[in-house]
N, C-alpha and C positions, 0 to 999 in steps of 0.2 A: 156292877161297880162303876162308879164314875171315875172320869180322867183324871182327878185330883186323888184319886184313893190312894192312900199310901201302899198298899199291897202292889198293887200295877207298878208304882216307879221304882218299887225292889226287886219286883220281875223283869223289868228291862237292865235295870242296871244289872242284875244275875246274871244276864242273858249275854252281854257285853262282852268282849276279851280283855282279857288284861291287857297292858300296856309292856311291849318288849323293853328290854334296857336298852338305851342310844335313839330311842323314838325320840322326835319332839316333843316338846311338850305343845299341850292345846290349843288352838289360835295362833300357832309359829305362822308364819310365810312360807309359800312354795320355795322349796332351793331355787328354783333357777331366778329366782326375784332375789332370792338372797348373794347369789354369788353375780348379777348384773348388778348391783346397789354399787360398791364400788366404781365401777364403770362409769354411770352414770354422774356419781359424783367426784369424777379426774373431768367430764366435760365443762368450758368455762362459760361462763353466763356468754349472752348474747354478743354483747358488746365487745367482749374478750377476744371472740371469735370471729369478729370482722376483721379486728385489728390483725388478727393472725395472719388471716388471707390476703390480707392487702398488705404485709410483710413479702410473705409467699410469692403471691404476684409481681412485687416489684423486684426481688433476687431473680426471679425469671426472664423479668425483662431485661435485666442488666447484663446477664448472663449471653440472651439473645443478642444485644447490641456488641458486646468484646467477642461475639463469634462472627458475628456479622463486621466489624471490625478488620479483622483479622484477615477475612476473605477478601476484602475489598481492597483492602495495602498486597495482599500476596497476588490480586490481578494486576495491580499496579505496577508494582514492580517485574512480573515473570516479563519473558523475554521473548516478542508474538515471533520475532523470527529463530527462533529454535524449535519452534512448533511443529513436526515432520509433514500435519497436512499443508501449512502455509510455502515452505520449502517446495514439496511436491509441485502447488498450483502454481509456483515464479517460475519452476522450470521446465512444467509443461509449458507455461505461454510463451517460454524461450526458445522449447522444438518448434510451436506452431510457427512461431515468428521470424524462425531461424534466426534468432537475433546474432550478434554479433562478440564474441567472447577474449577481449585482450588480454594474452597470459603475460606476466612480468615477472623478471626472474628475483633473484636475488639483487641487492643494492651493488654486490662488488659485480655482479654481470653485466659484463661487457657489450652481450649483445639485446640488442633493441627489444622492445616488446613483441609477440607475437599475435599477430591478429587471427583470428579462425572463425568458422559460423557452424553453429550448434546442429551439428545430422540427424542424431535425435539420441535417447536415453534408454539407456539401458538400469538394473536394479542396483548395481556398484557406482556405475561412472557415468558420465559423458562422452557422447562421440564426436568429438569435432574436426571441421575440415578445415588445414592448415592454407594459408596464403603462399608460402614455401618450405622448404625444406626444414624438417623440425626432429630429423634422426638424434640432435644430443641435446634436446630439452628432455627423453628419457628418462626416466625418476627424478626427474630435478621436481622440488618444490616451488611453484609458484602461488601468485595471489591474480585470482581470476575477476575482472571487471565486465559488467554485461549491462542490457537496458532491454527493455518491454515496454510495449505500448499497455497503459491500463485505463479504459476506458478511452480520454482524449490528449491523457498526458504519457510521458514519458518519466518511467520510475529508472534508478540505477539503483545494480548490487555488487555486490563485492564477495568475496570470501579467499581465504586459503585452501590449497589445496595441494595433493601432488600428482604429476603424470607418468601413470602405470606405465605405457608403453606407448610406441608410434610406429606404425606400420605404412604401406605404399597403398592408396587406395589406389581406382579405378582411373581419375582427374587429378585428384589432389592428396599429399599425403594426410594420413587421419592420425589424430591423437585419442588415448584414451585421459580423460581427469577423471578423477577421482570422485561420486559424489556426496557435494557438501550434506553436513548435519546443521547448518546452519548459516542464512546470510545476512548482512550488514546493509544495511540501505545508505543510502550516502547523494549528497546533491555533488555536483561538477559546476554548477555554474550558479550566478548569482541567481538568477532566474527560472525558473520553469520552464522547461520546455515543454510543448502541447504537439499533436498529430492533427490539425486540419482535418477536416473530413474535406473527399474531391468536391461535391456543391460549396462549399466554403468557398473555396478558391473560386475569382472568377477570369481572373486574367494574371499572367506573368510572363515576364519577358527578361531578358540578359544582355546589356553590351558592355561589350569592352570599353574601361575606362581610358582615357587618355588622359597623363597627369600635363601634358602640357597643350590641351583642349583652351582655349579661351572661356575666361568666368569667373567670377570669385570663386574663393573656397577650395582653391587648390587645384583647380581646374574641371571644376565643377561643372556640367553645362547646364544656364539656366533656360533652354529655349531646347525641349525634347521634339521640334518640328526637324531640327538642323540634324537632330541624330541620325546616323547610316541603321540598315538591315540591322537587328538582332540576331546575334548570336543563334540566342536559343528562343524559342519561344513555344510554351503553355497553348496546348488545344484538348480541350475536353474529349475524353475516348480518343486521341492517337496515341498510336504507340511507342512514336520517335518523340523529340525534344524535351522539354525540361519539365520533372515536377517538383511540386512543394514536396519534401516529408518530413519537414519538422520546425519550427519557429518558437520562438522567445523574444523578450521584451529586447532585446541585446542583438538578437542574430537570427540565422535560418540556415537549415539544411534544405539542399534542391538535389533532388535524382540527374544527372547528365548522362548519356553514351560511355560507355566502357572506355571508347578510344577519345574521347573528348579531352581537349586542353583547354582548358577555361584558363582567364586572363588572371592574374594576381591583384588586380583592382578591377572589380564591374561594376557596373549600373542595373540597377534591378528595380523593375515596375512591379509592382504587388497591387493586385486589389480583391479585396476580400470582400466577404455577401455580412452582411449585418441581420439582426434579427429585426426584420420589419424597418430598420433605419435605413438611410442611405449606405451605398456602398463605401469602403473606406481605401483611397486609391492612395495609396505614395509611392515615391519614387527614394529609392534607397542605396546611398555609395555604400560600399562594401570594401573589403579585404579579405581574400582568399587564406582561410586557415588551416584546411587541410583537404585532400581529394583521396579519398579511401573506395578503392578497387577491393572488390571482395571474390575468392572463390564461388564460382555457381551461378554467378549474378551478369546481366549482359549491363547494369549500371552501375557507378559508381557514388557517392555521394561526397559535394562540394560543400564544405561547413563555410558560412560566412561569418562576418563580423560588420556591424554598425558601424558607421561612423558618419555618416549627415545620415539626413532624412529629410524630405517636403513634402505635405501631402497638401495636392489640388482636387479642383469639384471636378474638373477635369482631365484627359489623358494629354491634349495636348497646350495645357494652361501654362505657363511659367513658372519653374519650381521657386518655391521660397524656400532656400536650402538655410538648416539647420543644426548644428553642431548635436550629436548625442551626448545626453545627460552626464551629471558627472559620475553618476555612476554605471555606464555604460545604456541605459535603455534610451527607448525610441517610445516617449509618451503614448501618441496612438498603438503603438502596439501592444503596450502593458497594460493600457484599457480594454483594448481587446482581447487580450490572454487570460486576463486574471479571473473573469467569472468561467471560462472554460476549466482554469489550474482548478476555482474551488469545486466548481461539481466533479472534477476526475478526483481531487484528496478526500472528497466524501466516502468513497469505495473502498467498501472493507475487503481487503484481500484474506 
């Protein structure tokens, strides 16, 4: 029989099974084509689909930016000294420095501020050493003033706080304060004060002013030949007479003898080292503004105040005396302080 024989395609189709109920019918599509067809046609053509993503994309970005927003105003704003590491590193550098801690009482208290120098920290408080007797500052609240050297300048902080107890040390009696969660930074003076490093300084000296010296200017002398011995005078590595520790556009602190009486008007030769320039020498009338004797300490520190200045090429030239600015500085020195202020304000504590 050949392949076309009608008997043959009756025997196959015999041969066959029937068809169950719920089959497909012949030539359907696989299901799983059938139930992806839908699918397929919810996706949108090309062009559709960029548009989508470049929707997508820019909610994210947007999204990213009001988050990033957000963080940058709340760094703005938070507050670096409430921060407990920042706190911690101002008051370690105030045990190393033993810096110097003025307590002030209340506005209606009668009695003066208390000066003390920081002994060192404990996890609660401060230990400090009184200058005198400080048995009924006991739980009194005060507001604590202090200063650190940072880098080449001189930072001041502040806070409130109160004084747990005071007991009799070994020298001096001690207080406990309280320690701050947080301190206030705060200027005192128009100007910055900076720490000299000792090579900075190359020479200083101290006399007594006489206001009724012959000279312009109040009795100014302008001929530094005629002057008697120095008081005090600056030598590199001794361990007697006077140092610098501290100056501003305005003034200067100088270390003196414990038992030292410096005069209420001096004359002060300052010369300082320049970077690579010439030295910068003046000669500086002054006003004694206060002489602060500290517990512990065998010196005391003489704060001055401006008020002429003349600076010669030489030690023994003739002053061209100068009234200080009207707003209290001494030109050459606010040249000379100010790139010292900015590299110590660069330092992030």
């Amino acid at each position: 029989m050949t392949e076309s024989d009608p008997r043959t395609v009756a025997s196959d189709a015999a041969s066959r099974p029937e068809s169950e109920p719920g089959d497909p019918p012949p030539d359907t599509p696989p299901r799983c084509a059938r139930y992806a067809a839908p699918l397929f046609a919810a996706v949108p053509p090309p062009d559709a689909l960029f548009r989508l993503l470049l929707v997508a994309a820019g909610a994210l970005a947007l999204y990213w930016l009001i988050r990033r927003q957000k963080t940058l105003r709340a760094a703005l704003t938070a507050d670096p000294w409430a921060d407990p590491r920042a706190v911690d590193n101002i008051l370690t550098l105030a045990q190393d420095q033993r810096a110097v801690f003025r307590l002030v009482g209340r506005p209606t208290d009668a009695e003066p501020a208390l000066e003390t120098v920081c002994a060192h920290l404990e996890r609660r408080a401060l230990v400090l050493l009184s200058a005198r007797d400080a048995a009924t500052w006991a739980g009194r609240p005060v507001r604590a003033e202090f200063r650190v050297t940072v880098g080449d300048s001189l930072r001041f902080f502040r806070f409130d706080s109160v004084v747990l107890r005071c007991a009799a040390g070994e020298s001096s009696p001690l207080l406990e304060l309280a320690r701050p969660v947080r301190l206030e930074p705060y200027r005192r003076r128009a100007f910055p004060r900076i720490r000299p490093s000792r090579p900075e300084v190359a020479a200083l000296g101290l006399w007594r002013l006489d206001p009724a010296a012959p000279g312009k200017g109040g009795g100014l002398p302008p001929d530094p030949a005629r002057l008697p011995a120095p008081l005090f005078v600056f030598r590199p590595g001794a361990a007697a007479g006077i140092r610098l520790d501290n100056l501003s556009a305005s003034g200067l602190g100088v270390r003196v003898s414990r038992d030292a009486t410096p005069p209420a008007r001096c004359l002060i030769f300052l010369c300082l080292r320049t970077n690579g320039g010439a030295p910068l020498a003046l000669w500086l009338a002054c006003e004694r503004r206060h002489l602060t004797a500290l517990p512990g300490r065998a010196t005391a520190l003489l704060g001055l105040r401006i008020s002429h200045w003349g600076r010669v090429a030489r030690a023994d030239a003739l002053i061209p005396w100068k009234p200080a600015a009207a707003d209290g500085s001494t030109p050459p020195l606010l040249r000379w302080t100010l790139p010292r202020t900015a590299a110590a304000a660069s330092l992030n504590l």
